[in-house]
N, CA, C and O atoms as CSV, one atom per row, in Angstrom:
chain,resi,resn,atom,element,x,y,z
A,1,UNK,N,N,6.793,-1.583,4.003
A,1,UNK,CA,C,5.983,-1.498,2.814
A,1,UNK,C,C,4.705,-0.703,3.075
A,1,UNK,O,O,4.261,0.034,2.194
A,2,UNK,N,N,4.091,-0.831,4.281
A,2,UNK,CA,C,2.976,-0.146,4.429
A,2,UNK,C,C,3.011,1.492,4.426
A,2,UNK,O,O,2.212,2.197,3.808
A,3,UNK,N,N,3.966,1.905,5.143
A,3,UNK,CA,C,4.696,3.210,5.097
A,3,UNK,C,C,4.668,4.062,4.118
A,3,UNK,O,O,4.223,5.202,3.981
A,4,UNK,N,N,5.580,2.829,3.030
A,4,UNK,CA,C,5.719,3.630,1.611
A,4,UNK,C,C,4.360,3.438,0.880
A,4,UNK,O,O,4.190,4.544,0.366
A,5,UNK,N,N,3.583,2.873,0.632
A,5,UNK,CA,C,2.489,2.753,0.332
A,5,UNK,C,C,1.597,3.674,0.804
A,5,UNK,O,O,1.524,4.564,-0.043
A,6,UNK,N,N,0.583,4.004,2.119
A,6,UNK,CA,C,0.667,4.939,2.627
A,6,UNK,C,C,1.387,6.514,1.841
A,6,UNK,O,O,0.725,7.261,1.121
A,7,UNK,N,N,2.594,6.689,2.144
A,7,UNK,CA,C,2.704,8.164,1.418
A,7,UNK,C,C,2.470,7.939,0.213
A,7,UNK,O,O,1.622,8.748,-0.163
A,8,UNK,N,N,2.859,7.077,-0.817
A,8,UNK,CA,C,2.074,7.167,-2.037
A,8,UNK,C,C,0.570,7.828,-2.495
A,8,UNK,O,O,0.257,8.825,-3.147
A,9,UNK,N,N,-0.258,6.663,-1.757
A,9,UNK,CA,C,-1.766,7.493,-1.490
A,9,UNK,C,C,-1.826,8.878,-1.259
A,9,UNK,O,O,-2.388,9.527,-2.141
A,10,UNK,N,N,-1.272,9.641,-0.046
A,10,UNK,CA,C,-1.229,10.878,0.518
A,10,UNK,C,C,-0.412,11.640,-0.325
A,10,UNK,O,O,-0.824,12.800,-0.296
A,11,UNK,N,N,0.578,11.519,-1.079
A,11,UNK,CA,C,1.257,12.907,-2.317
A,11,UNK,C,C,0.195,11.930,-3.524
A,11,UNK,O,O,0.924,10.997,-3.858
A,12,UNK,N,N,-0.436,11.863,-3.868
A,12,UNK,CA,C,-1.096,11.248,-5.153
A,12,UNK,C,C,-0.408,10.874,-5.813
A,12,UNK,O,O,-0.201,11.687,-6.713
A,13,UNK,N,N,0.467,9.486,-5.961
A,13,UNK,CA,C,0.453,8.997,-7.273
A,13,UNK,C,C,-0.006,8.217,-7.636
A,13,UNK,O,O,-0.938,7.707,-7.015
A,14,UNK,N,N,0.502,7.648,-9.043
A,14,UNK,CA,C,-0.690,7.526,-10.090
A,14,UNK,C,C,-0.726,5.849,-9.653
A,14,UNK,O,O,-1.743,5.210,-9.919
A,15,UNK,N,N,0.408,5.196,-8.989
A,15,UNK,CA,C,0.008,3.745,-9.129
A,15,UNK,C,C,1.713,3.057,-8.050
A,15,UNK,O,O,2.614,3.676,-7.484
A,16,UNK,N,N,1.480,1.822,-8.191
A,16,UNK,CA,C,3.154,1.077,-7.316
A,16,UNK,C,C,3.240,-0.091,-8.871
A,16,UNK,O,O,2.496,-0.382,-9.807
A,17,UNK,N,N,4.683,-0.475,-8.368
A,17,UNK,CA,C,4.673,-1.528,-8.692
A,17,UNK,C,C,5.493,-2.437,-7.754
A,17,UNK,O,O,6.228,-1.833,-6.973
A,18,UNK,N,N,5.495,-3.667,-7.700
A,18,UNK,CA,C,5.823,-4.545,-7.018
A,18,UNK,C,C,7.151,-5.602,-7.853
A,18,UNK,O,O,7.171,-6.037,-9.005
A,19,UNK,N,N,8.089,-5.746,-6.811
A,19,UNK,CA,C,9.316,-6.668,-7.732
A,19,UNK,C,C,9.032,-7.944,-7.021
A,19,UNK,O,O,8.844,-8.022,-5.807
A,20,UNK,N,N,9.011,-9.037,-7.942
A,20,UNK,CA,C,8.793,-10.558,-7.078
A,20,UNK,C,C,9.834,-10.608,-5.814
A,20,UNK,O,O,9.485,-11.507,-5.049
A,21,UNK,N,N,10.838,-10.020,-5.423
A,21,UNK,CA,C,11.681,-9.908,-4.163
A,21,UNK,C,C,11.134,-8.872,-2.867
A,21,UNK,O,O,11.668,-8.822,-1.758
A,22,UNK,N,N,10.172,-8.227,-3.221
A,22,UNK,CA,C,9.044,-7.423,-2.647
A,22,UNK,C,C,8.588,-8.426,-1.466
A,22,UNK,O,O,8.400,-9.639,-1.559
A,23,UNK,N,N,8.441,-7.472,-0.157
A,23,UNK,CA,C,6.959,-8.386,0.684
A,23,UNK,C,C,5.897,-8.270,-0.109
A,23,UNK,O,O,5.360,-7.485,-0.890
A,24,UNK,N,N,5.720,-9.900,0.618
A,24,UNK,CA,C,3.790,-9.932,-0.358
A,24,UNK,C,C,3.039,-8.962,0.233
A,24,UNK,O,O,2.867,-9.108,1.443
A,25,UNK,N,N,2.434,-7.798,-0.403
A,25,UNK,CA,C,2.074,-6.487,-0.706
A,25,UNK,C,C,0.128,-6.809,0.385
A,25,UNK,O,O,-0.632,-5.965,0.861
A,26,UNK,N,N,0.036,-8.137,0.368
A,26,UNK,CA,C,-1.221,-8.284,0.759
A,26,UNK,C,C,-1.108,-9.188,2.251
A,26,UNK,O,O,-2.111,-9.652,2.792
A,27,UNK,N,N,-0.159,-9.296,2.630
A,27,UNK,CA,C,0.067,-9.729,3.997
A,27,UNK,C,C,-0.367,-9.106,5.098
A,27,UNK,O,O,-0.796,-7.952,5.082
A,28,UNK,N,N,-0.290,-9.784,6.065
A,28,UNK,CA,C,-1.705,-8.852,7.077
A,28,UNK,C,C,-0.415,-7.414,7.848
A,28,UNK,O,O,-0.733,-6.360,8.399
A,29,UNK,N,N,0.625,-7.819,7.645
A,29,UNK,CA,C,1.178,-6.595,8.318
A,29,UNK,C,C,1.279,-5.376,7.633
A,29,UNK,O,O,1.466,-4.365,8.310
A,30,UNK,N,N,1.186,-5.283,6.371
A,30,UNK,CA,C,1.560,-4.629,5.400
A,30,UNK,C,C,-0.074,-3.853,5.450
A,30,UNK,O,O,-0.167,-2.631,5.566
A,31,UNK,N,N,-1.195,-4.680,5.354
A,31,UNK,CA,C,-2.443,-4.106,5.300
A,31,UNK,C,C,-2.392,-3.335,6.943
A,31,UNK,O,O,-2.126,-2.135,7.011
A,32,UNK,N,N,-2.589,-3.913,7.845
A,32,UNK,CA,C,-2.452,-3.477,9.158
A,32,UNK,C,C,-1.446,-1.670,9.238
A,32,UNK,O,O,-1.826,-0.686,9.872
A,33,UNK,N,N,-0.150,-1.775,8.372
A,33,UNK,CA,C,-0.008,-0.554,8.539
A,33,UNK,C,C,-0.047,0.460,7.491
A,33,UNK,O,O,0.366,1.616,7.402
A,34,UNK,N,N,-0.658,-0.318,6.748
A,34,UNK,CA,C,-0.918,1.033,5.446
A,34,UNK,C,C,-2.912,1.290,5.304
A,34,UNK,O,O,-3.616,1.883,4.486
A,35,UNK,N,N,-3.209,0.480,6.580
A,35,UNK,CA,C,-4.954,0.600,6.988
A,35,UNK,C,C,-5.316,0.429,5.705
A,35,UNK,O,O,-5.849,1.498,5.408
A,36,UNK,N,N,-5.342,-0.241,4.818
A,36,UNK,CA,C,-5.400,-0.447,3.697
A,36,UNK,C,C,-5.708,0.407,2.838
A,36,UNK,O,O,-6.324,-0.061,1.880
A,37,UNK,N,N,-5.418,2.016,2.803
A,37,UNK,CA,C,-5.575,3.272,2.180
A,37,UNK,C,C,-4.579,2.536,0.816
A,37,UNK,O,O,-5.020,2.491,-0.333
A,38,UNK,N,N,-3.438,2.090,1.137
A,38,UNK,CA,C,-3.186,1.748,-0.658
A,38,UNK,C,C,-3.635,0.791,-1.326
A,38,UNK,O,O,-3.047,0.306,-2.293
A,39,UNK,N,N,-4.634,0.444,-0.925
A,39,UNK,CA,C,-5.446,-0.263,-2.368
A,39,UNK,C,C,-6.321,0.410,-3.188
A,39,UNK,O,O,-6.860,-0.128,-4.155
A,40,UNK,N,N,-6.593,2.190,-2.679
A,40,UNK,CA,C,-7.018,2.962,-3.823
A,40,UNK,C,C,-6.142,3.003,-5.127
A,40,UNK,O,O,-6.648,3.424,-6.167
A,41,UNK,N,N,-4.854,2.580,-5.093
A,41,UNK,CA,C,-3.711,2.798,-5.842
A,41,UNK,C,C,-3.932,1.837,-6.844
A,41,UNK,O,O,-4.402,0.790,-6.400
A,42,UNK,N,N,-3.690,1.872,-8.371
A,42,UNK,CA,C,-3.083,0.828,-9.153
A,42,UNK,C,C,-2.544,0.033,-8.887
A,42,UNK,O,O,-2.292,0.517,-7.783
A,43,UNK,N,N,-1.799,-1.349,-8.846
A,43,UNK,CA,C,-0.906,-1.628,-8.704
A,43,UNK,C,C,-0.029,-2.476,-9.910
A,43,UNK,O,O,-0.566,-2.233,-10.991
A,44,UNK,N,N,0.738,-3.073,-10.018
A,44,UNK,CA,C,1.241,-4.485,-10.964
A,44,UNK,C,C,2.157,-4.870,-10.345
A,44,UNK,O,O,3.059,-4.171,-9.884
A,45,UNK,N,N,2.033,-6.065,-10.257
A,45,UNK,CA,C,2.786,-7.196,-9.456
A,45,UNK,C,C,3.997,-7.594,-9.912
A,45,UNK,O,O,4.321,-7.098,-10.992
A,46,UNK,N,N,4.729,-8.312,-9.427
A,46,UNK,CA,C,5.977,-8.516,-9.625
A,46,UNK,C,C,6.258,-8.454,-11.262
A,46,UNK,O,O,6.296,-9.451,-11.983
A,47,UNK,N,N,6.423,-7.261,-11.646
A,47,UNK,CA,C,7.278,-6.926,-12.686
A,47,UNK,C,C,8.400,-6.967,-12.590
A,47,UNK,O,O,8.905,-6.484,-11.577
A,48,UNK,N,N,9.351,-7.642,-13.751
A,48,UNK,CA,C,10.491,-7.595,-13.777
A,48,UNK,C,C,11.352,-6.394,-13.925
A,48,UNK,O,O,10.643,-5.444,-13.593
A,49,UNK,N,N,12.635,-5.931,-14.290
A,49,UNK,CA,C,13.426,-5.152,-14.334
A,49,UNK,C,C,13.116,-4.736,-15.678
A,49,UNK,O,O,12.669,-3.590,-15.636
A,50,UNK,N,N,13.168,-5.205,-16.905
A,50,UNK,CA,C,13.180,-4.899,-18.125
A,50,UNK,C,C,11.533,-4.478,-18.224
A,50,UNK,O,O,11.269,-3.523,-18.954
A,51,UNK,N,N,10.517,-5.098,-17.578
A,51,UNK,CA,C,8.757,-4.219,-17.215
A,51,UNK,C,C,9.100,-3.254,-16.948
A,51,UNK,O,O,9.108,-2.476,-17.901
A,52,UNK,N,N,9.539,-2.718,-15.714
A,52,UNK,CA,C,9.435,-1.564,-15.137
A,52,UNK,C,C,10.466,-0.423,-16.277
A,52,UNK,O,O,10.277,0.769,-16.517
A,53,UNK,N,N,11.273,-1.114,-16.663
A,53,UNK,CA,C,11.999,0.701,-17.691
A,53,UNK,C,C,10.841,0.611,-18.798
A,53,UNK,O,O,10.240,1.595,-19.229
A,54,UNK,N,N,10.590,-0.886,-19.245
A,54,UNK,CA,C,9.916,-0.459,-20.673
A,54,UNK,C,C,8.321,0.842,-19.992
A,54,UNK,O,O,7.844,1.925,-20.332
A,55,UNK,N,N,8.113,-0.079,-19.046
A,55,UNK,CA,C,6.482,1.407,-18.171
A,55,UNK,C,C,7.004,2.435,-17.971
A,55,UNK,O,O,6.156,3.326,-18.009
A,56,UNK,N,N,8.146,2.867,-17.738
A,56,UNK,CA,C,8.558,4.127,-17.053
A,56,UNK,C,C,9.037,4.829,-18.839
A,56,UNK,O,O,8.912,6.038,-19.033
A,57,UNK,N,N,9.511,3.980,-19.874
A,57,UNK,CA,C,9.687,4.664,-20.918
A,57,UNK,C,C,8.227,4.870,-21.752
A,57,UNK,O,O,8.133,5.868,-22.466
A,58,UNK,N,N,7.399,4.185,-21.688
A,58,UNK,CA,C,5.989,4.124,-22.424
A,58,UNK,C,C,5.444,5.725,-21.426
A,58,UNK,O,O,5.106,6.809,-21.903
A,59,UNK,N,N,5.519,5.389,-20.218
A,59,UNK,CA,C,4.931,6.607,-19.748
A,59,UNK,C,C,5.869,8.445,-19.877
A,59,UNK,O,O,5.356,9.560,-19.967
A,60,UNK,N,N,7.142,8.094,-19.837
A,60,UNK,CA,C,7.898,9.231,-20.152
A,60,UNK,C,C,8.000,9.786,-18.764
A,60,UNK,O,O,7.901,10.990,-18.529
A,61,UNK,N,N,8.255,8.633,-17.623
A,61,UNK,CA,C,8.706,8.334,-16.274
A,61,UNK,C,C,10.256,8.707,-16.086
A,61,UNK,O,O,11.104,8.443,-16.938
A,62,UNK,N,N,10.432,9.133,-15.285
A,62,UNK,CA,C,12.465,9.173,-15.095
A,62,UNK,C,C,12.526,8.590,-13.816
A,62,UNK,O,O,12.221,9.058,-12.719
A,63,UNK,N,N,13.012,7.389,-14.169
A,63,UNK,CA,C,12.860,5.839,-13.213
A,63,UNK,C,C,14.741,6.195,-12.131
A,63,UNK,O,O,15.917,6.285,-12.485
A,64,UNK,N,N,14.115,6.270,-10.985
A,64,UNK,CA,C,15.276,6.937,-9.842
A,64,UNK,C,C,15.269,5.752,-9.285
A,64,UNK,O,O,14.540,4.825,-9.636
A,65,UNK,N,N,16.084,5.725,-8.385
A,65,UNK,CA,C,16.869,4.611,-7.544
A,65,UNK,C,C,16.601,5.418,-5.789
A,65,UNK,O,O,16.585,6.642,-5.655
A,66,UNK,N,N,16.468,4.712,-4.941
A,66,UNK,CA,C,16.867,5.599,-3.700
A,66,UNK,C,C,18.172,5.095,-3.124
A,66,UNK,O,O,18.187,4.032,-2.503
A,67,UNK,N,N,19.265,5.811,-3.304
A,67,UNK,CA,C,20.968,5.168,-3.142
A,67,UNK,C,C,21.753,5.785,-2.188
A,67,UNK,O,O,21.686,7.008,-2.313
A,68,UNK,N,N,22.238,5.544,-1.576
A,68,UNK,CA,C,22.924,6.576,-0.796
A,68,UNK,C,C,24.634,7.235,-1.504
A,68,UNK,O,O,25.434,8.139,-1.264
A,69,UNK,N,N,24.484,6.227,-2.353
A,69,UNK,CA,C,25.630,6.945,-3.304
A,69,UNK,C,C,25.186,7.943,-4.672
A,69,UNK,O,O,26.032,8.343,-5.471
A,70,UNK,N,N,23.987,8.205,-4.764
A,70,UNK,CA,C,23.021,9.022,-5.617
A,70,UNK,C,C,23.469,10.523,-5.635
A,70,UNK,O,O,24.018,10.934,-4.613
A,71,UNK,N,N,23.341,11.166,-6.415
A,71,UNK,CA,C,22.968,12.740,-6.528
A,71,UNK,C,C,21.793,13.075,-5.675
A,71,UNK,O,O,20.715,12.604,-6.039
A,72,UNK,N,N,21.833,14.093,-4.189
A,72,UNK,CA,C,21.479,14.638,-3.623
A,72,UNK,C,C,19.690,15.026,-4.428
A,72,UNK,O,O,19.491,15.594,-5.502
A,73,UNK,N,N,18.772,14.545,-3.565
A,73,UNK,CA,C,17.495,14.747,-4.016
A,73,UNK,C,C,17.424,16.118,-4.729
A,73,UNK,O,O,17.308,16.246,-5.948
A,74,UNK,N,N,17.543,17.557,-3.458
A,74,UNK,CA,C,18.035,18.493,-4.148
A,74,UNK,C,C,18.142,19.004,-6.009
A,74,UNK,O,O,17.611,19.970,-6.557
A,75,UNK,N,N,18.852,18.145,-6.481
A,75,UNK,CA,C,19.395,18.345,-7.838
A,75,UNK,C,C,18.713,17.225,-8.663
A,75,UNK,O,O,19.437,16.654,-9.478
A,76,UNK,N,N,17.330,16.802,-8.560
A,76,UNK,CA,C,16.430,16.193,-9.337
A,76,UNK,C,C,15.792,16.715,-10.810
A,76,UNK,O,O,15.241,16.198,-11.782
A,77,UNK,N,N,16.266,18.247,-10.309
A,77,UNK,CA,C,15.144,18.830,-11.822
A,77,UNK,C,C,16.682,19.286,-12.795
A,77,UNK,O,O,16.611,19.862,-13.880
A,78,UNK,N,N,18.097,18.853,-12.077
A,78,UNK,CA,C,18.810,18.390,-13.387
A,78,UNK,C,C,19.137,17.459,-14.183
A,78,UNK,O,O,19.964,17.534,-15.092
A,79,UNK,N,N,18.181,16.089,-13.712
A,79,UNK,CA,C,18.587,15.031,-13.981
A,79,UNK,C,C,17.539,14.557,-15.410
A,79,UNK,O,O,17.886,13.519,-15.975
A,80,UNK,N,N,16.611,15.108,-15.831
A,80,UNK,CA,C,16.147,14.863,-16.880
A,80,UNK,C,C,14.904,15.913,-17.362
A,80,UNK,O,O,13.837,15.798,-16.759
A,81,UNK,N,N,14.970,16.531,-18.011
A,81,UNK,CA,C,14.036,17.530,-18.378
A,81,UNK,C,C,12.670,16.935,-19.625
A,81,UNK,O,O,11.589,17.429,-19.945
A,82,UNK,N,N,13.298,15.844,-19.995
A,82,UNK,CA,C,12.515,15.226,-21.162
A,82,UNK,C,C,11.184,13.902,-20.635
A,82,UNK,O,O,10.434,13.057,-21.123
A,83,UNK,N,N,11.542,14.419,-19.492
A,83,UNK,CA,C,10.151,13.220,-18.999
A,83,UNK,C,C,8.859,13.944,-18.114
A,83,UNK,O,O,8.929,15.050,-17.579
A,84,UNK,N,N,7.863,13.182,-18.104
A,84,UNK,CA,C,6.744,13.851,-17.470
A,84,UNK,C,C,6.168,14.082,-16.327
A,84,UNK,O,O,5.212,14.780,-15.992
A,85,UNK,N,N,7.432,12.874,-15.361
A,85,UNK,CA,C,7.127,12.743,-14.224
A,85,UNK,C,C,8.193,11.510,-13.531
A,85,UNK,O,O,8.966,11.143,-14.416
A,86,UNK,N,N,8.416,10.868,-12.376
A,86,UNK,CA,C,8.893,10.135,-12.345
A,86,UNK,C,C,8.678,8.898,-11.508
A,86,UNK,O,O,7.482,8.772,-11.243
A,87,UNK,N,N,9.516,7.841,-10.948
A,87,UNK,CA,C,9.314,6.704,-10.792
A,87,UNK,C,C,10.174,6.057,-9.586
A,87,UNK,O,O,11.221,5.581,-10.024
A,88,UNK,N,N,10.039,5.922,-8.331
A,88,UNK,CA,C,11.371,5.552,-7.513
A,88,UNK,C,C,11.222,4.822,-6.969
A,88,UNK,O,O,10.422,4.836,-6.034
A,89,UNK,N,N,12.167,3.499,-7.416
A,89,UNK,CA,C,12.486,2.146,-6.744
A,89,UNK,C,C,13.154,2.387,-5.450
A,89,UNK,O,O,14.263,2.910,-5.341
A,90,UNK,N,N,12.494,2.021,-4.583
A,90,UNK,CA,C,13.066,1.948,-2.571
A,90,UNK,C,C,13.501,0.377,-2.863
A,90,UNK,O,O,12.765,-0.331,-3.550
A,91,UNK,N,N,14.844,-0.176,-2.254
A,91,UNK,CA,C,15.136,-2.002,-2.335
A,91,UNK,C,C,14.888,-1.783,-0.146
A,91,UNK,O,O,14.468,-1.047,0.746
A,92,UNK,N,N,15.424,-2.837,-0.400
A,92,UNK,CA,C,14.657,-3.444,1.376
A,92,UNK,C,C,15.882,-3.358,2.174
A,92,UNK,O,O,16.992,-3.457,1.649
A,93,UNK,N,N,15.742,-3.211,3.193
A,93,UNK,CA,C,17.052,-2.515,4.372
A,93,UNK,C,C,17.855,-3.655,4.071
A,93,UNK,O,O,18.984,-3.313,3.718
A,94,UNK,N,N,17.685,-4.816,4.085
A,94,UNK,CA,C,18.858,-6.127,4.188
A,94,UNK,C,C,19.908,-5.902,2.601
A,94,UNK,O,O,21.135,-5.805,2.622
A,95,UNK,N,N,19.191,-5.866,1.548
A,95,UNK,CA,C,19.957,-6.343,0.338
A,95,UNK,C,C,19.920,-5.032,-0.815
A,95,UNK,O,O,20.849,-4.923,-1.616
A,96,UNK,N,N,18.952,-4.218,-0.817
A,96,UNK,CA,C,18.884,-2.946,-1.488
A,96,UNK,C,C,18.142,-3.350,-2.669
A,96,UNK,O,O,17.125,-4.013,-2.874
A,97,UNK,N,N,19.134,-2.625,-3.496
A,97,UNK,CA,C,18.268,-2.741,-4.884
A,97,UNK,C,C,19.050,-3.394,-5.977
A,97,UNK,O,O,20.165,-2.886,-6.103
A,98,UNK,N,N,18.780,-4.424,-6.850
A,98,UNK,CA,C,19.306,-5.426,-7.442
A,98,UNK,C,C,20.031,-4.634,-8.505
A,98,UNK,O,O,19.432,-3.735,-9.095
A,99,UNK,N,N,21.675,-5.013,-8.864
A,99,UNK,CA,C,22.091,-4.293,-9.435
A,99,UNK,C,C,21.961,-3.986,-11.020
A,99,UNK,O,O,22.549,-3.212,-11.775
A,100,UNK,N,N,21.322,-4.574,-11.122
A,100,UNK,CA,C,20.340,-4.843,-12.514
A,100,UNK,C,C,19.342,-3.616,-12.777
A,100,UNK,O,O,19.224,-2.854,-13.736
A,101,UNK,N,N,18.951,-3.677,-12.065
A,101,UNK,CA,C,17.937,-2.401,-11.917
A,101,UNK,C,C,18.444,-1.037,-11.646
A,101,UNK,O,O,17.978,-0.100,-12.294
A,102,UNK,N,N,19.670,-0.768,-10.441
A,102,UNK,CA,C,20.262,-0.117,-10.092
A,102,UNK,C,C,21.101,0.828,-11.353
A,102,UNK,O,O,21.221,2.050,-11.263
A,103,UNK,N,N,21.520,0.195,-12.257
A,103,UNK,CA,C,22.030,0.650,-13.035
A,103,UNK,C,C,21.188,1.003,-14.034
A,103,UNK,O,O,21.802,1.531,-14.960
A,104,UNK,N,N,20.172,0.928,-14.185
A,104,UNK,CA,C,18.921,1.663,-15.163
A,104,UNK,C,C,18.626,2.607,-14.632
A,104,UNK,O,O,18.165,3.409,-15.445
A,105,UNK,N,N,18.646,3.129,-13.242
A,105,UNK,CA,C,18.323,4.520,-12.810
A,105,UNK,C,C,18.853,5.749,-12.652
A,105,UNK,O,O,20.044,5.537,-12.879
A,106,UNK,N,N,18.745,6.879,-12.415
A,106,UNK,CA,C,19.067,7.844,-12.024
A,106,UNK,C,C,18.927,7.650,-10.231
A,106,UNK,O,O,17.863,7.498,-9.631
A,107,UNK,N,N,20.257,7.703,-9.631
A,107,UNK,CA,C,20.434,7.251,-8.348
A,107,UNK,C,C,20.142,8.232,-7.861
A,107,UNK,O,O,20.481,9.101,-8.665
A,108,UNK,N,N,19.395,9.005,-6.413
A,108,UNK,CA,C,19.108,9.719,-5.738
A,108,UNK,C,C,19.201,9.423,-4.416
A,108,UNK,O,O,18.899,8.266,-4.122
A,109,UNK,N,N,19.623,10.338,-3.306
A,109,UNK,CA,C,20.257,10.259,-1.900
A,109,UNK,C,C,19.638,11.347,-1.049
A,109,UNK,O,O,19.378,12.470,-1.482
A,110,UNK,N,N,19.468,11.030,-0.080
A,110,UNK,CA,C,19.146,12.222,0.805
A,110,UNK,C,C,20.364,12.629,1.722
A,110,UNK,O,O,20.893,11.905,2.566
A,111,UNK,N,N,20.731,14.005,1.378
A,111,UNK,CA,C,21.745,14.507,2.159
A,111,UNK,C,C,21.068,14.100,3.766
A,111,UNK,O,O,19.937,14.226,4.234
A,112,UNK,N,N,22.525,13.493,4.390
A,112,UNK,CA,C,22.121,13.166,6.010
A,112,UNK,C,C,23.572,13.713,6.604
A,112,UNK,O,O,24.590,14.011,5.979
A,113,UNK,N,N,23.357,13.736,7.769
A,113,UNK,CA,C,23.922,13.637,8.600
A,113,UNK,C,C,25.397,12.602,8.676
A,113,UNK,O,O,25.311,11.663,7.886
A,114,UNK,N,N,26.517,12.625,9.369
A,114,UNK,CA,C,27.603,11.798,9.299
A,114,UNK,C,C,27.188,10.735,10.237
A,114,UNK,O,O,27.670,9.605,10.309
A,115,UNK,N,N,25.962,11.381,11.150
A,115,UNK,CA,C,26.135,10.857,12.794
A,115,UNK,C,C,25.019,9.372,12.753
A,115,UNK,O,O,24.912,8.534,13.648
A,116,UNK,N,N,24.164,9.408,11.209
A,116,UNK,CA,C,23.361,8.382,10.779
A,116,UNK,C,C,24.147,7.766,9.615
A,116,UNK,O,O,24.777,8.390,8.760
A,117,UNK,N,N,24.003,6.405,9.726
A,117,UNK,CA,C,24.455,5.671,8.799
A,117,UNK,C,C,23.425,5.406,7.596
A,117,UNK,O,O,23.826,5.244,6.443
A,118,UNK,N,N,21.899,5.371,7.994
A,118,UNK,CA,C,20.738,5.117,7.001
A,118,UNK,C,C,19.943,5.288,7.666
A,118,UNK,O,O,20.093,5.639,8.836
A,119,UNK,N,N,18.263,4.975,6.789
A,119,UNK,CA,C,17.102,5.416,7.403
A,119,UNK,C,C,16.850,3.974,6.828
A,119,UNK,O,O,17.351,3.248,5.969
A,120,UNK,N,N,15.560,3.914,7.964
A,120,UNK,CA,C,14.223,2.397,7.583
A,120,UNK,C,C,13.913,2.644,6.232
A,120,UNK,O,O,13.442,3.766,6.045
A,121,UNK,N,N,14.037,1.918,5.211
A,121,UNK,CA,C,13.163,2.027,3.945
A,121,UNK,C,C,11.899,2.724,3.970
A,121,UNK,O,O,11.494,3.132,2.881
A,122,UNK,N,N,11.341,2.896,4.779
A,122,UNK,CA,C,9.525,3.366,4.718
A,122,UNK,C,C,10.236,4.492,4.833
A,122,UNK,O,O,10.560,5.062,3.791
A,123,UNK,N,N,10.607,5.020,6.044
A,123,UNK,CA,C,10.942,6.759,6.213
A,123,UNK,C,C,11.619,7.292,5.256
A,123,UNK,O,O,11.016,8.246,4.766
A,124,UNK,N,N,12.941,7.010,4.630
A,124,UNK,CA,C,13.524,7.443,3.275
A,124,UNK,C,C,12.648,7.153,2.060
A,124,UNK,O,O,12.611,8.052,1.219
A,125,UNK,N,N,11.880,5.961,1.807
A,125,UNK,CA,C,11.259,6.345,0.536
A,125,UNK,C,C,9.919,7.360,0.795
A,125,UNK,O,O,9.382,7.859,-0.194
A,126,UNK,N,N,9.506,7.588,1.871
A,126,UNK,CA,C,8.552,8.355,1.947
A,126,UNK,C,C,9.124,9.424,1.986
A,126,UNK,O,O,8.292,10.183,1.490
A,127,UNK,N,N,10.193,10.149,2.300
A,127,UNK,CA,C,10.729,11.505,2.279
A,127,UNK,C,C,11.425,11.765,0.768
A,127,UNK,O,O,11.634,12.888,0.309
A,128,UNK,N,N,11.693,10.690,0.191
A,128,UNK,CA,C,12.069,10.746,-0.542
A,128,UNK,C,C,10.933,11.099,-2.027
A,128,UNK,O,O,11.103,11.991,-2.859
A,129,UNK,N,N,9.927,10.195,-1.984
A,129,UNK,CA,C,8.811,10.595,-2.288
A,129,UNK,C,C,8.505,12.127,-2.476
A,129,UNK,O,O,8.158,12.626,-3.546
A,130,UNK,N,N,8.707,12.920,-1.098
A,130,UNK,CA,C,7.643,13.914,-1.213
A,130,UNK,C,C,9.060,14.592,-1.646
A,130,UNK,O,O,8.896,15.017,-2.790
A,131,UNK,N,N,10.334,14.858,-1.216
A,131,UNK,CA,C,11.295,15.550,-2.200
A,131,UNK,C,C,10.992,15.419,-3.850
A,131,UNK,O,O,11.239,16.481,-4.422
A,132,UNK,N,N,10.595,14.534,-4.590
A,132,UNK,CA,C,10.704,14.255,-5.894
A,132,UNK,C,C,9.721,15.151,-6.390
A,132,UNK,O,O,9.769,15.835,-7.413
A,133,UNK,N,N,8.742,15.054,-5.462
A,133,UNK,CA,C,7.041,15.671,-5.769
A,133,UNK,C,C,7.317,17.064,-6.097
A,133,UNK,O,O,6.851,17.710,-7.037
A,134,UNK,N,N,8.269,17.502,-5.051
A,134,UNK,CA,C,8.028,18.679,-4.561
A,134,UNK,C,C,8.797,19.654,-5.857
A,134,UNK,O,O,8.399,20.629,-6.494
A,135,UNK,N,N,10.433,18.638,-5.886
A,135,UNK,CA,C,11.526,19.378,-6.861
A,135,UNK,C,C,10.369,19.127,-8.054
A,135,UNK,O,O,9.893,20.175,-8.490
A,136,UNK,N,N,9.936,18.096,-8.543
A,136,UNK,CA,C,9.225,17.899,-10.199
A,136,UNK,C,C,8.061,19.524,-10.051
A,136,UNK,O,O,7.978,20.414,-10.898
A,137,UNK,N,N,7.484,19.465,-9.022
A,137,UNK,CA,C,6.459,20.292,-9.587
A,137,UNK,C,C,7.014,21.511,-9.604
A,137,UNK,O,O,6.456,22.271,-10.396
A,138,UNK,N,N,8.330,22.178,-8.737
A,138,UNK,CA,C,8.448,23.797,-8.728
A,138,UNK,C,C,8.902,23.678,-10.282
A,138,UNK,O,O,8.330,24.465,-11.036
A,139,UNK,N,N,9.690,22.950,-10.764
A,139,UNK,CA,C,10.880,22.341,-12.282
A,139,UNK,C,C,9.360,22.403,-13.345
A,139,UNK,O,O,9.310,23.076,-14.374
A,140,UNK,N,N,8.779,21.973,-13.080
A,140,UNK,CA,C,7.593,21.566,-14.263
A,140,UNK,C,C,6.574,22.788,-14.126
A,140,UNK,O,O,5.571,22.838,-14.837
């Protein structure tokens, strides 16, 4: 959590949100490795599934998934042209992302390797992160 938090701060976005199945966001390990640089950030706390689309539709967000069965980061600026920016749920190395939620998103993957099976949640949502940044702004 600190990780992804952390690159948040560093590509600027606008805020996190937190799912009650989340580490508690204020635990000393989480502060310890995000040096507490993300508490410049917004945050909202355990929002539910039906919070987070209704924020991501109020804002005109295109709410992504990080999946390994997803459309290749790559091909992000075909996945919705009608929004202003977007939104990406990372779930936690043990259980992922609740399939509830999962199915409200636009799933996204990072092309890997055969010879890796996955990445730590912090390193994929942070790469994943700055892919989104990068495809939204050349697209926008």
């Amino acid at each position: 959590m600190g990780l992804l938090l952390t690159s948040a701060v560093a590509l600027k976005f606008d805020g996190v949100v937190f799912s009650s199945e989340c580490v508690d966001p204020f635990c000393y390990k989480v502060l310890e490795a995000s040096q507490a640089v993300a508490w410049t950030l917004p945050y909202r706390s355990y929002a539910t599934t039906q919070q987070l689309v209704e924020l991501c539709d109020r804002h005109q967000l295109l709410l992504c998934a990080a999946h390994a069965g997803g459309k290749p980061v790559s091909e992000v600026s075909q996945l919705s042209s009608d929004r202003r920016g977007f939104c990406l749920v990372v779930g936690n190395e043990a259980d992922g992302i609740r399939a509830e939620l999962l199915h409200s998103c636009a799933q996204v993957a990072l092309p890997m390797s055969e010879l890796v099976e996955s990445l730590n949640a912090g390193v994929a949502g942070g790469i994943l992160m700055h892919a989104l940044t990068c495809a939204w702004t050349r697209h926008w």
